[in-house]
N, CA, C and O of each residue as an XYZ file, in Angstrom:
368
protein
N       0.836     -1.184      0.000
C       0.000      0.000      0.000
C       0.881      1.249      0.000
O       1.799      1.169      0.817
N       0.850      2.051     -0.501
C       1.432      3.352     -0.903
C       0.838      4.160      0.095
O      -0.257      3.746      0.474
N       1.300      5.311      0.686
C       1.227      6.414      1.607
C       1.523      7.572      0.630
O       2.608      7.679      0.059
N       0.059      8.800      0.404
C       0.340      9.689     -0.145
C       0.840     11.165      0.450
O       0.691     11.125      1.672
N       1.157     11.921      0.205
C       0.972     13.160      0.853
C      -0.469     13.564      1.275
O      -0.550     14.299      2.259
N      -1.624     13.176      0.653
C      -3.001     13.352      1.168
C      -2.992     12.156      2.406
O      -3.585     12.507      3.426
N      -2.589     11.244      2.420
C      -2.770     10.188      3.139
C      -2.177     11.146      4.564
O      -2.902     11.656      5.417
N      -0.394     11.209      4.500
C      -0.192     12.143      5.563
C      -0.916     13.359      6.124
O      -0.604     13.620      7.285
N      -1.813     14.158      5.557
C      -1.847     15.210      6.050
C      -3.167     15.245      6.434
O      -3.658     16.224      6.995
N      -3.969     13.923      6.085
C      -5.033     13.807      6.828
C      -4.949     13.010      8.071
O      -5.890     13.124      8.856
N      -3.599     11.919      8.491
C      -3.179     11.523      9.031
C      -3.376     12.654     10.244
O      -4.268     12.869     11.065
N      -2.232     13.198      9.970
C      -1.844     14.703     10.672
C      -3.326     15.479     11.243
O      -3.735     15.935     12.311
N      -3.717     15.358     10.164
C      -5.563     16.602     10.826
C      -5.785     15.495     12.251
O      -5.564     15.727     13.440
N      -6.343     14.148     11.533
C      -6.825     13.591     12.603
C      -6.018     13.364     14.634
O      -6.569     13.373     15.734
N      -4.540     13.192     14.192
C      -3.848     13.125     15.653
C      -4.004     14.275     16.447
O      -4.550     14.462     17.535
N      -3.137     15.330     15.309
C      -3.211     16.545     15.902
C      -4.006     17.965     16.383
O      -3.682     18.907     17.106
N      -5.532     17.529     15.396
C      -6.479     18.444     15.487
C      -6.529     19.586     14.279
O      -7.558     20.253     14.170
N      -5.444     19.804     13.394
C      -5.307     20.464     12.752
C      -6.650     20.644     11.349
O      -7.392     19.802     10.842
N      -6.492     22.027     11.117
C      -7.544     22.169     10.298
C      -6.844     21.416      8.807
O      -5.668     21.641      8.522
N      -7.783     20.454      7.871
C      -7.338     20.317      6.360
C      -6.246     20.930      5.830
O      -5.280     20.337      5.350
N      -6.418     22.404      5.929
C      -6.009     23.086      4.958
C      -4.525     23.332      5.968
O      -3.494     22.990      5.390
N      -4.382     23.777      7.120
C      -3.474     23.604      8.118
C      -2.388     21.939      7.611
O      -1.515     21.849      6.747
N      -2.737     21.242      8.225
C      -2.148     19.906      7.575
C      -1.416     19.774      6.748
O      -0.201     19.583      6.766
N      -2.292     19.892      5.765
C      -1.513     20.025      3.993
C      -0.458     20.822      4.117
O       0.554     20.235      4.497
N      -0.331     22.195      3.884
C       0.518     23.439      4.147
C       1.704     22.466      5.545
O       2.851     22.913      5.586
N       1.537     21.826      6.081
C       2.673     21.552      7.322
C       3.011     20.512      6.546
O       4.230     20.515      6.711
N       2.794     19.658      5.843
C       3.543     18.465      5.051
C       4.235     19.087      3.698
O       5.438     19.064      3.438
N       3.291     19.590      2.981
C       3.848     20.076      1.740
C       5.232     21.309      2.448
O       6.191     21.635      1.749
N       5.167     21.482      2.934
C       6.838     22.744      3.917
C       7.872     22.462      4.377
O       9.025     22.891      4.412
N       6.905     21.124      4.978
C       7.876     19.808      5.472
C       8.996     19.161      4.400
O      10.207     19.053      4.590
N       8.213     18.758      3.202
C       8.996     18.070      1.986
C      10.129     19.263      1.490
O      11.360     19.262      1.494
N       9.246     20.145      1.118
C       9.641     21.248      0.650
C      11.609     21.504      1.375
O      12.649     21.259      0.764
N      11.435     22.111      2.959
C      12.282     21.648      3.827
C      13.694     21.131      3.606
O      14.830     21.605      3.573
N      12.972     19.670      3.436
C      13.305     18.653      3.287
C      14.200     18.845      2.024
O      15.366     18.559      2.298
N      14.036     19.231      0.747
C      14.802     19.532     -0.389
C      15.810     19.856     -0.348
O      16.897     19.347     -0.622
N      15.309     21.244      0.208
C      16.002     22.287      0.345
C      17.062     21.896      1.333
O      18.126     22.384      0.954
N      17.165     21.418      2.114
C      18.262     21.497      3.071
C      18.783     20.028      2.244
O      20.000     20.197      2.162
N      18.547     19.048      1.773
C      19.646     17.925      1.335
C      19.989     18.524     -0.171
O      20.395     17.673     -0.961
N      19.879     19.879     -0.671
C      20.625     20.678     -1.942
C      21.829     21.521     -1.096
O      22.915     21.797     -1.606
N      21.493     21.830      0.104
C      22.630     22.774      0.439
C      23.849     21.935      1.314
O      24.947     22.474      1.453
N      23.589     20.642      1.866
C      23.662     19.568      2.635
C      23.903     18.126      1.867
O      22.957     17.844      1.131
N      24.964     17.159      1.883
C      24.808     16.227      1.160
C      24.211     15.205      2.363
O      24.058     14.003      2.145
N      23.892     15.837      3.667
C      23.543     14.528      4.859
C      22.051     15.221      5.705
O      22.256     16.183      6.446
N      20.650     14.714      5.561
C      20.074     15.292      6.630
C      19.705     14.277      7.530
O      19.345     13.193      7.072
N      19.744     14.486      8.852
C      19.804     13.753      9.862
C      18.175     14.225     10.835
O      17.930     15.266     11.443
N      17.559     13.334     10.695
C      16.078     14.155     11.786
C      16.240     12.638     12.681
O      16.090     11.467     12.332
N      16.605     13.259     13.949
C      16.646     12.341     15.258
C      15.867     11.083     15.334
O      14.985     10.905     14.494
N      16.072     10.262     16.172
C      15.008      8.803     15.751
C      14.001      8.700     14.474
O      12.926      8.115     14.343
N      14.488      9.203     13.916
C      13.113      8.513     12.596
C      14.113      7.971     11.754
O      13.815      6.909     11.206
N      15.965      8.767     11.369
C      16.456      8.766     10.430
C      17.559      9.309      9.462
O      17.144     10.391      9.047
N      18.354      9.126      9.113
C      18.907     10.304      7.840
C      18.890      9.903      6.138
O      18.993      8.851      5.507
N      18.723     11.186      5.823
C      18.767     10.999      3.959
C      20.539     11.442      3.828
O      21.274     12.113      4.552
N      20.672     10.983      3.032
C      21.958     11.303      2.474
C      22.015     11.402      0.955
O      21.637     10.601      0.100
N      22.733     12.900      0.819
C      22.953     12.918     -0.593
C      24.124     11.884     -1.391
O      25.124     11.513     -0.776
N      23.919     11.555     -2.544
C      25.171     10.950     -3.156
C      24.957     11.178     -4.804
O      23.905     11.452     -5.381
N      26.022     11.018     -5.261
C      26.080     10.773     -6.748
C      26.946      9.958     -6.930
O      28.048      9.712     -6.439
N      25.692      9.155     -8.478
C      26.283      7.718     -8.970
C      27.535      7.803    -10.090
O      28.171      8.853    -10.176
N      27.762      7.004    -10.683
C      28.965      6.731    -11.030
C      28.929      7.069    -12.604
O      27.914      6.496    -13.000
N      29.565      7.749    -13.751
C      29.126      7.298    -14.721
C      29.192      6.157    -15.483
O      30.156      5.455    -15.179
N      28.661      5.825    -16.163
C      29.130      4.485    -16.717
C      28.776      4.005    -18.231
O      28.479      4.987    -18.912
N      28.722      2.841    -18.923
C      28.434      2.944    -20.484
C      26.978      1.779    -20.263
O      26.913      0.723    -19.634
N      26.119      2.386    -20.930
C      25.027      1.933    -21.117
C      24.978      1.163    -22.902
O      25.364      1.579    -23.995
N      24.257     -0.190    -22.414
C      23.318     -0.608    -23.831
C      22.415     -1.199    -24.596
O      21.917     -2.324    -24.552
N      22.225     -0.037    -25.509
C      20.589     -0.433    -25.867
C      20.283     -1.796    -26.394
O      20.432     -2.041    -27.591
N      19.764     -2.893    -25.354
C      19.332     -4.484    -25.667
C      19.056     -4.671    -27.282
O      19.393     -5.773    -27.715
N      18.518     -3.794    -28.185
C      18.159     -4.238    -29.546
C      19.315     -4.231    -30.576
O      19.699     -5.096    -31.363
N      19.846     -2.680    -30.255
C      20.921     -2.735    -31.471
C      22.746     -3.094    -30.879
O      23.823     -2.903    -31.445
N      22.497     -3.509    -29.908
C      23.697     -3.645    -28.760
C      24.726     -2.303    -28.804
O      25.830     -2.201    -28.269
N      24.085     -1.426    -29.521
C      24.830      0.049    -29.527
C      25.340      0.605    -27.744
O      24.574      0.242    -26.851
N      26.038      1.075    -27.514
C      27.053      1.612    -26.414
C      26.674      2.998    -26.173
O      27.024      3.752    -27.082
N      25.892      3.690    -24.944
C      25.990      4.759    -24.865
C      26.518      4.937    -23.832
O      26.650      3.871    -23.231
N      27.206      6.451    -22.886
C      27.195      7.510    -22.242
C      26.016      7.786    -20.926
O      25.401      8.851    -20.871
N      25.855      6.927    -20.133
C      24.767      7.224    -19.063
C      25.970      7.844    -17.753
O      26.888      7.329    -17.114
N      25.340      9.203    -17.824
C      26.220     10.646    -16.579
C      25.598     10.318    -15.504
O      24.439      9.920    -15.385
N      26.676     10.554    -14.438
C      26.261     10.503    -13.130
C      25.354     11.217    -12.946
O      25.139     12.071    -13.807
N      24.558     11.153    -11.873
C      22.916     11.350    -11.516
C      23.208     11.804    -10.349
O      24.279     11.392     -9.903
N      22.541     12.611     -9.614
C      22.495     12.727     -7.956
C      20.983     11.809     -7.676
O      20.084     11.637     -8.498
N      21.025     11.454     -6.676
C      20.450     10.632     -5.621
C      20.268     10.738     -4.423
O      21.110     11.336     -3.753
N      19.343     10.295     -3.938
C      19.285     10.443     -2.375
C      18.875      9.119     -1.905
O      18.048      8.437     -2.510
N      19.674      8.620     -0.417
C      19.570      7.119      0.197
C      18.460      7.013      1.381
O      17.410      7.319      0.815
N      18.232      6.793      2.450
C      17.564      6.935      3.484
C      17.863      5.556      4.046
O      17.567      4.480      3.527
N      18.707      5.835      5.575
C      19.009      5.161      6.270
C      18.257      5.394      7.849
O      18.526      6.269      8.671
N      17.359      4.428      7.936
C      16.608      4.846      9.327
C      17.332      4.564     10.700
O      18.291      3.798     10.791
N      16.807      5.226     11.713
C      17.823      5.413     12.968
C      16.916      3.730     13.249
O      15.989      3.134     12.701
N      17.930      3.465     14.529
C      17.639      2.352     15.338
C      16.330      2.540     15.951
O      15.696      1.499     16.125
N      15.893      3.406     16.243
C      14.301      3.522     17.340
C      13.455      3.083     15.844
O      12.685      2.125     15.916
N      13.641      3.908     14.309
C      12.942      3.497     13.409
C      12.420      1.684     12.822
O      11.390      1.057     12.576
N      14.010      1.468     12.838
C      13.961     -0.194     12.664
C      13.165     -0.848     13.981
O      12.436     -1.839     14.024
N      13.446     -0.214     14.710
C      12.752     -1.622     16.091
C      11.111     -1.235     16.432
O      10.471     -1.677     17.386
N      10.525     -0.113     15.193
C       8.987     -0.236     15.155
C       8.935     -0.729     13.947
O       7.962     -1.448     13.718
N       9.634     -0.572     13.164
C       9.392     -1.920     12.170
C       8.933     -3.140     12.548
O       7.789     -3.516     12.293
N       9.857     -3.887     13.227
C      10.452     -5.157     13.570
C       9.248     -5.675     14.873
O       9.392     -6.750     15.454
């Protein structure tokens, strides 16, 4: 099952009391945030839930399965997400 941003922020109305439109605006700021600080940052760290980490991949030679032609695929930036220990042991 997939978790949307509507899913969260009605999540959010219901725990916290928050109005709809309140909610939304605190998730969508949240992500937003969230961008923004792993563009200026290659590491964000938010206490027991987790960290994202920026990285970039490698370049390398790509090829197309039909004509076995050889291309040029450029490194990419990426982001990982490694959850803290309190995260894994509500998994588990």
């Amino acid at each position: 099952m997939n978790i949307t941003k509507k899913d969260l922020s009605y999540s959010l109305k219901e725990e916290v009391n928050l109005s709809k439109e309140e909610s939304s605006v605190f998730v969508d700021e949240f992500f937003i945030s969230l961008a923004k600080a792993l563009n200026k940052n290659s590491k964000v760290k938010i206490s027991g839930f987790g960290t994202f980490i920026k990285f970039y991949t490698k370049p390398r030679i790509g090829r197309n399965p039909k004509t076995k032609e050889s291309f040029p695929i450029p490194s990419i930036e990426k982001v990982k997400f490694a959850p803290a220990k309190k995260t894994k042991n509500m998994l588990n």
